[in-house]
MIKE-85280 format. One record per residue: residue number from 1; residue in three letters; x negated, y, z of N, C-alpha, C in turn. Coordinates in steps of 0.1 Angstrom, whole numbers. Example, Ala and Ser with C-alpha at 12.3 -4.5 7.8 and 13.67 -1.06 7.14 Angstrom:
BEGIN
[1, ALA, [-132, -57, 78], [-123, -45, 78], [-132, -33, 78]] [2, SER, [-128, -22, 71], [-137, -11, 71], [-129, 0, 79]] 
END
This chain:
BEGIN
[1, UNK, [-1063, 847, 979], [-1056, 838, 970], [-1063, 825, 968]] [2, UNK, [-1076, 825, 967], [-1082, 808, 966], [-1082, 802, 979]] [3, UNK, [-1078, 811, 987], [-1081, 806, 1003], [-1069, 800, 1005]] [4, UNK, [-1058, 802, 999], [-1043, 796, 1003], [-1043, 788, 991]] [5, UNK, [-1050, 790, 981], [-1050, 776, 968], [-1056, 764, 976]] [6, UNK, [-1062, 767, 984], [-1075, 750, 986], [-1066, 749, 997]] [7, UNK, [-1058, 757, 1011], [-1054, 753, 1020], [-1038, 747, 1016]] [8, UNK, [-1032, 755, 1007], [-1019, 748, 1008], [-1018, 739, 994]] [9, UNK, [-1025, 743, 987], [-1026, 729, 970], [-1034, 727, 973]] [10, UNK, [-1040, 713, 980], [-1056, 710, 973], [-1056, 703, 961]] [11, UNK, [-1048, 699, 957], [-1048, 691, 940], [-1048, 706, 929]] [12, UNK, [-1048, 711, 935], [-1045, 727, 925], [-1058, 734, 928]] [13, UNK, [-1067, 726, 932], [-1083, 733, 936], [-1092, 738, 921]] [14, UNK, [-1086, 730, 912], [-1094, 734, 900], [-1090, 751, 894]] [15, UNK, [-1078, 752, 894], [-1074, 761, 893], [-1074, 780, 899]] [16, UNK, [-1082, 775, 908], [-1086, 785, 911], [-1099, 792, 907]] [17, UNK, [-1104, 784, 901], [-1113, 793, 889], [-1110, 805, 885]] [18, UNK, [-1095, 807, 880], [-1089, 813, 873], [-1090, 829, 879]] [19, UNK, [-1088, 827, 893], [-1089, 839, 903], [-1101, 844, 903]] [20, UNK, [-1112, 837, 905], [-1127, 836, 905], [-1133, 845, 894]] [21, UNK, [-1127, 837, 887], [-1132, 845, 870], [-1129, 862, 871]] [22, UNK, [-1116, 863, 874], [-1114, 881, 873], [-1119, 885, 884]] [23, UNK, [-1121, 882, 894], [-1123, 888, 904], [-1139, 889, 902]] [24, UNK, [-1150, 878, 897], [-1160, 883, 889], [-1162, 893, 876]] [25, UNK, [-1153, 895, 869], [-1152, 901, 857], [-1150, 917, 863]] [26, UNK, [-1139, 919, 867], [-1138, 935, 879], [-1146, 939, 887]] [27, UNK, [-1152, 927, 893], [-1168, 931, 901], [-1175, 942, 893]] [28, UNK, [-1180, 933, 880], [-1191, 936, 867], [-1183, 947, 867]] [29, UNK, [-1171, 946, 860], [-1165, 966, 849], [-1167, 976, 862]] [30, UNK, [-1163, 969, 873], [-1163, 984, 885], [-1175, 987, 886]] [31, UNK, [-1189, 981, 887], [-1201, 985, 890], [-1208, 991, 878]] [32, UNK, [-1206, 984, 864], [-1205, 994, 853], [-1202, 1007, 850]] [33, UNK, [-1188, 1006, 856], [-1180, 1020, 856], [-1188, 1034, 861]] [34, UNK, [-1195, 1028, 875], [-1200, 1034, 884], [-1208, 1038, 879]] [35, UNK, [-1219, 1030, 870], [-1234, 1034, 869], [-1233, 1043, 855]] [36, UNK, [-1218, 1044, 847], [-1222, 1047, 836], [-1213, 1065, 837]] [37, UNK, [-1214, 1071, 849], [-1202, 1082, 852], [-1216, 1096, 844]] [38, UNK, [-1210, 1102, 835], [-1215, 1114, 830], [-1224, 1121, 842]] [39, UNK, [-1219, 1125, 856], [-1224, 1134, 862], [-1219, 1131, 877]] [40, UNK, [-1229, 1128, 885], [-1226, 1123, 897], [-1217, 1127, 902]] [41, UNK, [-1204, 1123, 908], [-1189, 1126, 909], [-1184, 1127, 901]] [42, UNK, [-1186, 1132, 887], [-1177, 1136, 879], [-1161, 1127, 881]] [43, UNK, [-1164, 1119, 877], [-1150, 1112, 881], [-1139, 1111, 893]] [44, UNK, [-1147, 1113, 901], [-1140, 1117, 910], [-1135, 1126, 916]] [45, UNK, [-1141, 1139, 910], [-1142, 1154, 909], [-1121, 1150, 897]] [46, UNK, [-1127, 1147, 890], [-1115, 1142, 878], [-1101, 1140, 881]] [47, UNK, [-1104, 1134, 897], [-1092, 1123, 903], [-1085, 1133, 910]] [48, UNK, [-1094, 1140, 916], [-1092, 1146, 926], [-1085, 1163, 923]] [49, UNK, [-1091, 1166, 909], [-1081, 1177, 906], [-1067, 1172, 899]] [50, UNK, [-1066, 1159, 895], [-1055, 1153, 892], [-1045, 1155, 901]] [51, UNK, [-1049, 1151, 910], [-1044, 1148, 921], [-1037, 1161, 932]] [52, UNK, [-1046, 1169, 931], [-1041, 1187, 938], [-1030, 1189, 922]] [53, UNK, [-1028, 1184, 911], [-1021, 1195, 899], [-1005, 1184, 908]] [54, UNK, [-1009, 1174, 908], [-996, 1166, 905], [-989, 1172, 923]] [55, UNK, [-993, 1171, 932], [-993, 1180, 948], [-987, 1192, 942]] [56, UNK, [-991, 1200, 936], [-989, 1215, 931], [-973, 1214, 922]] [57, UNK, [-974, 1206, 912], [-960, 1205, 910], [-947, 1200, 913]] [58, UNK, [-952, 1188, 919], [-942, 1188, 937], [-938, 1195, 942]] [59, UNK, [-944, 1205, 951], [-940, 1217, 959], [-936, 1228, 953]] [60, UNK, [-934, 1227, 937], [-927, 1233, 928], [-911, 1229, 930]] [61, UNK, [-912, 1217, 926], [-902, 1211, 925], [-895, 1210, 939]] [62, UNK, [-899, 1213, 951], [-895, 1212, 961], [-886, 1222, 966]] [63, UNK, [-888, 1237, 961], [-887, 1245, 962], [-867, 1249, 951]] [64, UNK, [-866, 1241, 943], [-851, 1241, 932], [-844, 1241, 938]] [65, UNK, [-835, 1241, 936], [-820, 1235, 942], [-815, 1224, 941]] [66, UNK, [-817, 1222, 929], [-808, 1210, 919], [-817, 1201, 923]] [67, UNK, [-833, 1198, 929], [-836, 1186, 935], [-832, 1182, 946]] [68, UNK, [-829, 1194, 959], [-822, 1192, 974], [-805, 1186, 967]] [69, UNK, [-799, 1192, 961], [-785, 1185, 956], [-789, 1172, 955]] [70, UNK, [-800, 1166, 943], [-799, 1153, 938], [-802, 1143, 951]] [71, UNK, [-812, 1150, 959], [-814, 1144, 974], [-799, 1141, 982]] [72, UNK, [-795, 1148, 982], [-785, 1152, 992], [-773, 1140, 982]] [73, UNK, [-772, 1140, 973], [-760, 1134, 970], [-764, 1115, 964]] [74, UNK, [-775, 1117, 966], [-782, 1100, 966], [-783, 1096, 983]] [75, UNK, [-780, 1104, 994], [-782, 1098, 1004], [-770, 1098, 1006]] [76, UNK, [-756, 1106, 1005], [-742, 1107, 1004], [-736, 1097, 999]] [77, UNK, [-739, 1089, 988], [-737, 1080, 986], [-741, 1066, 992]] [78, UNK, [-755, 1064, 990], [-761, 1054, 1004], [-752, 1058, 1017]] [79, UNK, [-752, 1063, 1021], [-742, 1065, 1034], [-732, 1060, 1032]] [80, UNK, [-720, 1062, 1020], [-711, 1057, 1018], [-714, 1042, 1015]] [81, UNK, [-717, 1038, 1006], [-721, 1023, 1008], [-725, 1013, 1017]] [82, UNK, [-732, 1017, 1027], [-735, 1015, 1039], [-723, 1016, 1046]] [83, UNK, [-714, 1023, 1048], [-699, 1027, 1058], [-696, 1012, 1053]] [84, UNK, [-690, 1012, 1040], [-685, 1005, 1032], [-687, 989, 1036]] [85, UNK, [-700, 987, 1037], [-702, 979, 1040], [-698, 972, 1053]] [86, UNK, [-704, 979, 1062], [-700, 979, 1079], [-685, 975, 1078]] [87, UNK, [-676, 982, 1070], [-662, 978, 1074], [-662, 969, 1068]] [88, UNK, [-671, 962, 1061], [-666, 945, 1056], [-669, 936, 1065]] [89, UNK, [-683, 935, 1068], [-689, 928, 1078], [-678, 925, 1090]] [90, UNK, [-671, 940, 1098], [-668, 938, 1108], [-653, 930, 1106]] [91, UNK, [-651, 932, 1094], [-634, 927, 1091], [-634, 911, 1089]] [92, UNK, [-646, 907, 1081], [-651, 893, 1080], [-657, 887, 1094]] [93, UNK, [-664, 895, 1103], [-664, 887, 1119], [-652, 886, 1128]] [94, UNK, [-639, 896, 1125], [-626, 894, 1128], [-622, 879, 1124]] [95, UNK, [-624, 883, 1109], [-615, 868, 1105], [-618, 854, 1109]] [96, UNK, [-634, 852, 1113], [-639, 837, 1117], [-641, 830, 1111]] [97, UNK, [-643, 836, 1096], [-645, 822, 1087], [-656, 827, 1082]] [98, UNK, [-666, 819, 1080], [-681, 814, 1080], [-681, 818, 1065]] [99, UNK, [-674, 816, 1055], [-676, 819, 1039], [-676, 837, 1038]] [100, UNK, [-666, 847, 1045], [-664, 856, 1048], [-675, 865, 1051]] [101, UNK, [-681, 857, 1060], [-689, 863, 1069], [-706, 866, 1063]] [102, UNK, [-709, 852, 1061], [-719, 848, 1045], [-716, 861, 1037]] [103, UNK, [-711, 863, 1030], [-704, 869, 1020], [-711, 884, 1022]] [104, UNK, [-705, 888, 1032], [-709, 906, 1038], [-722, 902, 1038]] [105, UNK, [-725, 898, 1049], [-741, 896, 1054], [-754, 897, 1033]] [106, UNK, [-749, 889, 1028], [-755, 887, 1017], [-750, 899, 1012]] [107, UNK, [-738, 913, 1012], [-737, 924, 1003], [-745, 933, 1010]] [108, UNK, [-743, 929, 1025], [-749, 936, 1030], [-768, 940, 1028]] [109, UNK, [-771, 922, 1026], [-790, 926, 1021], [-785, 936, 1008]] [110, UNK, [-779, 934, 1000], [-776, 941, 986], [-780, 956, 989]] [111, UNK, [-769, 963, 998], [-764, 972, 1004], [-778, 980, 1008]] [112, UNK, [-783, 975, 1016], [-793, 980, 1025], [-809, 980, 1018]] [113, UNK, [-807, 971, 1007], [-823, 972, 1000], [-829, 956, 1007]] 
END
């Protein structure tokens, strides 16, 4: 970020202090963080069974029905929208007019994400 502040603003060179500052300040708290952990790993011991519980109730959750439905009828839709779409586009490159055509293409970024 200061590297594209000096190269594309150089009148905005002062300003990048601003970046400097937290990016020193995060330095300091992360190395703090580190030196002040109860029990060597502990924290990460911490993350890491966090991390297997939240896995574990996923593959819970994987396992329902009513989440394969909610899957299945969120992509049934996308699909439909998507169709939807397509027949605009192609009805608007039939017609030849440039406002038309604009028009899909732009519902289409909508459409598509």
């Amino acid at each position: 970020l200061v590297v594209a502040i000096k190269v594309f603003t150089p009148r905005a060179w002062p300003y990048a202090i601003i970046p400097l500052w937290y990016l020193a300040r995060d330095l300091y708290l992360f190395r703090r963080w580190k030196m002040t952990a109860t029990t060597p790993g502990g924290r990460q011991a911490f993350f890491q069974a966090l991390t297997c519980m939240t896995l574990d109730i996923l593959s819970r959750s994987l396992r329902r029905n009513s989440l394969w439905r909610m899957i299945l009828a969120v992509i049934l839709v996308q699909f439909l929208v998507i169709t939807w779409w397509r027949m605009a586009l192609l009805a608007a490159i039939q017609s030849h007019n440039v406002v038309w055509i604009l028009l899909a293409a732009m519902g289409g970024k909508w459409a598509t994400g």
